[in-house]
N, C-alpha and C positions, 0 to 999 in steps of 0.2 A: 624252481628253487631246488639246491642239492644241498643236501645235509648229509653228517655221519651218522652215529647213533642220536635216535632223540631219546637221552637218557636226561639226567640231573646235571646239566652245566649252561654255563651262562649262552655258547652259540644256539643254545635250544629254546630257550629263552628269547630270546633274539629274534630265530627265524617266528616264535610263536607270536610276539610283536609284528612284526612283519608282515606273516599272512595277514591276521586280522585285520592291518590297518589297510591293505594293496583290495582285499575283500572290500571293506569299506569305503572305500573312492571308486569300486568298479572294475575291478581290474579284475582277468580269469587268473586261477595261481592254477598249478601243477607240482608235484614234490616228488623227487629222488632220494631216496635216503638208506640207512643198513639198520631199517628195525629201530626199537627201540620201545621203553616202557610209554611214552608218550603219542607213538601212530595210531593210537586208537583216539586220542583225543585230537590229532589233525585230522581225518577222517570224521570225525564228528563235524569239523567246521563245512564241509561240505565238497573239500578238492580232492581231487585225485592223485593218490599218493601210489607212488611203487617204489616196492623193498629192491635195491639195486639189487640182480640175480649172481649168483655164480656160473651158470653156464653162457657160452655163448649164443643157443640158439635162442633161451631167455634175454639175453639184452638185447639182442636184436630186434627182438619183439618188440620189448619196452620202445628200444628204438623208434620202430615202426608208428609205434603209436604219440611220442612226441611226435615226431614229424608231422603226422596229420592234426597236433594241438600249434603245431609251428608257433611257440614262444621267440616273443618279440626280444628276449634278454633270457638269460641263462646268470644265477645270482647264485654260486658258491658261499655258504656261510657256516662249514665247521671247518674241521682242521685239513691236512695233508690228503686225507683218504678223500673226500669230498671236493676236495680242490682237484684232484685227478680225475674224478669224475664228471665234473661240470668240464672242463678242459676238455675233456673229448668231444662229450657232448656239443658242447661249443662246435669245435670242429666237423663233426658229423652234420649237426644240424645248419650249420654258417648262421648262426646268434651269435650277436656278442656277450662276452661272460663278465659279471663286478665279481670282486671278490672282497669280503667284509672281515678284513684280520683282524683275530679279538687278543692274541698273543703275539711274542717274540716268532719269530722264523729263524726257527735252527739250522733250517736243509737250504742248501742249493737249489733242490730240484725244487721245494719251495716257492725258494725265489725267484726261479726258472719259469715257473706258473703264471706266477702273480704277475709277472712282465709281461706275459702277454693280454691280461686283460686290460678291455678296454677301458676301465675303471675300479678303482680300486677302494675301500671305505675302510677307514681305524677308525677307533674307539676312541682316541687321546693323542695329544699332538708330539707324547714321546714316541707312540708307535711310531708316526710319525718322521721322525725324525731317524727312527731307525732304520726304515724301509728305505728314508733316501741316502744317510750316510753310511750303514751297515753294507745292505742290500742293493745299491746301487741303483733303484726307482727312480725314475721322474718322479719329481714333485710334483706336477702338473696332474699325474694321472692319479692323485690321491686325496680325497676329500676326509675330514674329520668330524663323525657325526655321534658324539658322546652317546653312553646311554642316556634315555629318558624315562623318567617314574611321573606316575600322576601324585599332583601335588593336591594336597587337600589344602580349602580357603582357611588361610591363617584364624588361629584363634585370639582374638581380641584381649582376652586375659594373658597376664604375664604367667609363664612354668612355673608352678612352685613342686618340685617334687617331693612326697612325703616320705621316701626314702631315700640310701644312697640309689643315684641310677647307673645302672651297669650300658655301656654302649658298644658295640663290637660291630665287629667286619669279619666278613666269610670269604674265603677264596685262597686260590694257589697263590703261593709267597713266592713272587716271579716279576722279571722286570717288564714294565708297562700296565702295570694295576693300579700303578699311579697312590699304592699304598701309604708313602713320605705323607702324601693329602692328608690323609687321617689321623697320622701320626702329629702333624702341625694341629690338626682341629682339636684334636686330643688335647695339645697342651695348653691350646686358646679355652677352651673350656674348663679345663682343672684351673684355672687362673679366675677365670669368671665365677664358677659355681664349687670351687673350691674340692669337696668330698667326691669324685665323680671315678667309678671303676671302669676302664675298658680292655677288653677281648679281642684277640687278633686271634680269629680261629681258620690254623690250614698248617699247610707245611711246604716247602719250596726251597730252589736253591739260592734265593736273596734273602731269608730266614737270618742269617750270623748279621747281614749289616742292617738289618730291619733294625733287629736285638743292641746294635752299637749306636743304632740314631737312639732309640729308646732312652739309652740310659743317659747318652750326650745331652738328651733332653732333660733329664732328669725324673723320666715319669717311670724309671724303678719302682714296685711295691705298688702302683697306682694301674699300671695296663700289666698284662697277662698275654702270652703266647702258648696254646694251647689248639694240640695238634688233634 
């Protein structure tokens, strides 16, 4: 697996899912990555992680020592930096590389990347859509595999909250976050439960039209944008 930083964002999140569950069924993992407040906690899980090096006779090393772990796949899953990384690796090692887009692709060379793997994974079927209309992708070479949360067994009692409840969402106000979502649930529940605050907390360059569905909606004075 090749990561960027494993700092605070959703690809980190992601791969931290991932090992777990690949651990779980049996599988060996191994991790590439550039540091991060979170390496000490993959290293707790028990895989062998290395910080990509800046020198050459350090990658080579590292090199060296996938080669003798010979991974069956080579699984990119942050952004640009990491996708370059597994790409070689790929290459070097003759693995095939997925790669797991959790945003828009701005670059070329991006795009350039992502085409040659031999499988590709979005989060949402607008990535989707953009990878094969935008970016010129096979569809073929793209599966759509949402996030997943564990869901606790429904509580048999109906919600009565004893205050107003405040509800909100985190993250980059950017297209493919599938934000509109929220924004709709948002008004189906101020309809149902009447009193209801919600928070859209981030900042982004889809922020102006987020703010224009908001009030189209009518849910002015009732949601908050809050950076």
């Amino acid at each position: 697996m090749v990561a960027g930083r494993l700092d605070w964002s959703v690809p980190t999140t992601h791969a931290l899912g991932l090992v777990e569950g690949l651990i779980q069924r049996g599988h060996e993992v191994q991790m590439v990555c550039k540091g991060g407040v979170f390496l000490p906690r993959f290293r707790s899980m028990g895989i062998e992680v290395y910080q990509f090096p800046g020198s050459w006779l350090a990658r080579r090393r590292m090199t060296t020592f996938l080669q003798s772990f010979a991974p069956e796949v080579i699984h990119a899953v942050g952004g640009l930096g990491s996708l370059r990384i597994a790409t070689r690796l790929s290459r070097v090692l003759g693995s095939p590389m997925v790669h797991t887009v959790h945003s828009w692709l701005r670059a070329e060379r991006s795009a350039w990347s992502t085409r040659s793997a031999a499988g590709i994974i979005v989060v949402n079927q607008d990535l989707r859509q953009h990878l094969v209309s935008e970016m010129k992708i096979e569809k073929d070479l793209i599966r759509v595999i949402p996030y997943g949360i564990d869901v606790l067994e429904a509580d048999p009692l109906p919600w009565v909250p004893r205050k107003i409840p405040v509800i909100g969402t985190v993250g980059r106000l950017d297209k493919g976050r599938r934000l509109d979502d929220f924004l709709q649930a948002a008004g189906l529940l101020r309809q149902k439960l009447g009193d209801v605050i919600f928070t859209v907390l981030g900042e982004g360059p889809d922020e102006p039209r987020l703010r224009s569905v908001c009030k189209s909606m009518d849910l002015e004075g009732h949601l908050t944008f809050a950076a």
